[in-house]
N, C-alpha and C positions, 0 to 999 in steps of 0.2 A: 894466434895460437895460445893456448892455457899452459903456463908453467908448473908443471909439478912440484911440489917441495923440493923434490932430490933433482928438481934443476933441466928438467926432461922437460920434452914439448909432448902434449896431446893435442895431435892435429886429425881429422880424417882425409881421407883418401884425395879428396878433390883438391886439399890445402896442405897437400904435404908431396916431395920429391922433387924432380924435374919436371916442371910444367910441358917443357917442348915434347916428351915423352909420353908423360901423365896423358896429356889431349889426345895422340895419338891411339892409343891403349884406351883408352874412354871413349875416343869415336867408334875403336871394335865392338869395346863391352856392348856402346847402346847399341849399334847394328845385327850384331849376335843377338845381343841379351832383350831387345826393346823387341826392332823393328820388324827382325824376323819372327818371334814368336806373336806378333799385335799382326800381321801380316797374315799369316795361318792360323790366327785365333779367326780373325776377320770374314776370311776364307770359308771354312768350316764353321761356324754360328751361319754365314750366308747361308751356307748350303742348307743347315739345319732349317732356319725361320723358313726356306721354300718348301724343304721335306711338311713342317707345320703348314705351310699355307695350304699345298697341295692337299694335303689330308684331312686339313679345314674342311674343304669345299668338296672329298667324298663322303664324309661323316657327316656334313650337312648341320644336326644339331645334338649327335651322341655324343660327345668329348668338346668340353670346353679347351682348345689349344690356344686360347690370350696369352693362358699364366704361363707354358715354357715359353710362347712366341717373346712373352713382354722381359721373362727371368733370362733368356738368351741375348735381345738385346741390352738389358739393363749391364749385364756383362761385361761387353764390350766397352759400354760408354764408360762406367767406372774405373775399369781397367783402363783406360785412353785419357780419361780426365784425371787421373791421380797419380798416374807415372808420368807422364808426358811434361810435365813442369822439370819435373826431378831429373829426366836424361838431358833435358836443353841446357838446364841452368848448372847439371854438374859440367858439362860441358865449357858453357860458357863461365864459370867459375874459375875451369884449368885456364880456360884462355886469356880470363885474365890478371893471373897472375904470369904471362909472359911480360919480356921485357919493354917494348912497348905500348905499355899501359899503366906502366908504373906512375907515370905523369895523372894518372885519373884517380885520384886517390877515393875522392867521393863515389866515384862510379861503381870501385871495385869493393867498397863497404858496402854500396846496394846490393850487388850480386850477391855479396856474399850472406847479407841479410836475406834475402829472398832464398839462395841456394837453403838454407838452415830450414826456414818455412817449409820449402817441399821436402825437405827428408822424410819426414814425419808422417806426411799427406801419402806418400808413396809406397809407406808401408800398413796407412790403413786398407789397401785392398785387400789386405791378409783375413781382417777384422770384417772388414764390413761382407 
Protein backbone atom coordinates (compact mmCIF):
# COMPACT_ATOMS: atom_id res chain seq x y z
CA UNK A 1 0.00 0.00 0.00
CA UNK A 2 1.06 3.82 -0.93
CA UNK A 3 1.15 6.17 2.04
CA UNK A 4 -0.25 9.35 1.63
CA UNK A 5 1.40 12.40 3.17
CA UNK A 6 -1.57 12.74 5.71
CA UNK A 7 -0.79 9.19 6.77
CA UNK A 8 -3.65 7.44 4.65
CA UNK A 9 -3.28 4.24 2.77
CA UNK A 10 -4.24 4.09 -1.13
CA UNK A 11 -4.85 0.71 -1.77
CA UNK A 12 -7.53 -0.76 -4.50
CA UNK A 13 -10.11 -2.97 -4.11
CA UNK A 14 -8.37 -6.39 -4.40
CA UNK A 15 -5.57 -5.06 -1.57
CA UNK A 16 -7.64 -3.54 0.70
CA UNK A 17 -10.51 -4.79 3.62
CA UNK A 18 -11.26 -8.23 4.69
CA UNK A 19 -9.81 -10.78 2.37
CA UNK A 20 -12.22 -13.68 3.73
CA UNK A 21 -14.98 -11.42 2.54
CA UNK A 22 -13.35 -9.46 -0.24
CA UNK A 23 -13.00 -13.28 -2.10
CA UNK A 24 -16.14 -13.97 -1.49
CA UNK A 25 -17.85 -10.70 -3.01
CA UNK A 26 -15.21 -10.89 -6.04
CA UNK A 27 -16.13 -14.48 -6.79
CA UNK A 28 -19.92 -12.93 -7.23
CA UNK A 29 -18.58 -9.74 -9.01
CA UNK A 30 -16.73 -12.17 -11.60
CA UNK A 31 -19.71 -14.61 -11.99
CA UNK A 32 -22.25 -11.71 -12.38
CA UNK A 33 -19.92 -9.38 -13.74
CA UNK A 34 -17.45 -11.80 -16.10
CA UNK A 35 -18.89 -15.18 -16.73
CA UNK A 36 -22.37 -14.53 -17.18
CA UNK A 37 -22.20 -11.65 -19.51
CA UNK A 38 -18.86 -13.67 -21.71
CA UNK A 39 -21.40 -16.57 -21.55
CA UNK A 40 -24.40 -14.67 -23.52
CA UNK A 41 -21.99 -12.59 -25.25
CA UNK A 42 -20.73 -16.05 -26.47
CA UNK A 43 -24.18 -17.39 -27.10
CA UNK A 44 -25.53 -14.61 -29.24
CA UNK A 45 -22.10 -13.84 -31.59
CA UNK A 46 -22.72 -17.91 -32.01
CA UNK A 47 -25.98 -17.39 -33.10
CA UNK A 48 -24.85 -14.36 -35.19
CA UNK A 49 -21.69 -15.97 -37.08
CA UNK A 50 -24.40 -18.95 -38.11
CA UNK A 51 -27.14 -16.15 -38.96
CA UNK A 52 -23.67 -15.03 -41.45
CA UNK A 53 -22.88 -18.30 -42.53
CA UNK A 54 -26.29 -19.17 -43.44
CA UNK A 55 -26.76 -16.20 -45.44
CA UNK A 56 -23.21 -16.67 -46.84
CA UNK A 57 -24.21 -19.56 -48.74
CA UNK A 58 -27.86 -17.93 -49.95
CA UNK A 59 -26.09 -14.65 -51.30
CA UNK A 60 -23.54 -16.93 -52.81
CA UNK A 61 -21.33 -14.00 -54.02
CA UNK A 62 -23.57 -10.55 -53.37
CA UNK A 63 -22.42 -9.34 -49.79
CA UNK A 64 -19.06 -10.00 -48.64
CA UNK A 65 -20.08 -11.55 -44.85
CA UNK A 66 -16.04 -12.28 -43.68
CA UNK A 67 -15.83 -8.64 -42.31
CA UNK A 68 -19.07 -9.05 -39.58
CA UNK A 69 -18.22 -12.91 -39.56
CA UNK A 70 -14.36 -11.98 -38.61
CA UNK A 71 -15.50 -8.27 -36.55
CA UNK A 72 -17.93 -10.73 -34.42
CA UNK A 73 -15.42 -13.25 -33.65
CA UNK A 74 -12.50 -10.95 -33.19
CA UNK A 75 -15.03 -9.79 -30.34
CA UNK A 76 -15.19 -12.38 -28.36
CA UNK A 77 -11.48 -13.31 -28.36
CA UNK A 78 -10.43 -9.76 -27.10
CA UNK A 79 -13.10 -9.43 -24.81
CA UNK A 80 -11.91 -13.20 -23.35
CA UNK A 81 -8.26 -12.48 -23.77
CA UNK A 82 -8.07 -9.22 -21.75
CA UNK A 83 -10.50 -9.65 -18.91
CA UNK A 84 -9.93 -13.05 -18.14
CA UNK A 85 -6.38 -12.42 -16.61
CA UNK A 86 -7.89 -9.47 -14.55
CA UNK A 87 -10.93 -11.72 -12.95
CA UNK A 88 -8.53 -14.78 -12.07
CA UNK A 89 -5.65 -12.81 -10.73
CA UNK A 90 -8.03 -10.21 -8.78
CA UNK A 91 -9.28 -13.21 -7.40
CA UNK A 92 -6.34 -14.97 -6.61
CA UNK A 93 -4.81 -11.77 -5.27
CA UNK A 94 -7.82 -11.58 -2.40
CA UNK A 95 -6.85 -14.98 -1.79
CA UNK A 96 -3.81 -14.44 -1.16
CA UNK A 97 -3.81 -12.09 1.15
CA UNK A 98 -5.55 -14.70 3.49
CA UNK A 99 -3.95 -15.91 6.51
CA UNK A 100 -2.52 -18.82 5.15
CA UNK A 101 -0.24 -17.52 2.77
CA UNK A 102 1.14 -15.05 4.73
CA UNK A 103 4.32 -17.50 4.85
CA UNK A 104 4.69 -17.08 0.86
CA UNK A 105 5.85 -13.74 0.95
CA UNK A 106 7.68 -14.02 -2.71
CA UNK A 107 4.51 -15.52 -4.05
CA UNK A 108 2.12 -13.11 -2.99
CA UNK A 109 4.66 -9.99 -4.46
CA UNK A 110 4.09 -12.17 -7.90
CA UNK A 111 0.55 -12.01 -7.82
CA UNK A 112 0.42 -9.01 -6.82
CA UNK A 113 2.81 -7.89 -9.62
CA UNK A 114 0.98 -9.56 -12.32
CA UNK A 115 -2.69 -8.58 -10.60
CA UNK A 116 -1.25 -4.64 -11.44
CA UNK A 117 -0.14 -5.86 -15.12
CA UNK A 118 -3.73 -6.92 -15.92
CA UNK A 119 -5.69 -3.94 -14.59
CA UNK A 120 -4.64 -2.06 -17.28
CA UNK A 121 -4.93 -4.79 -20.04
CA UNK A 122 -8.67 -5.18 -18.94
CA UNK A 123 -9.54 -2.01 -19.40
CA UNK A 124 -8.12 -1.78 -22.92
CA UNK A 125 -11.22 -3.50 -24.41
CA UNK A 126 -12.90 -0.08 -23.77
CA UNK A 127 -10.06 1.33 -26.39
CA UNK A 128 -9.48 -1.11 -28.54
Amino acid sequence: PNIAANGTYCTDYASSGDPQNSLIYSLFLTFVGFLIPLLVMCFFYFKIALFLKKRSRQLATALPLEKPLTLVIMAVVIFSVLFTPYHILRNVRIASRLEKWKEYRCTRVAINSFYIVTRPLAFLNSTI
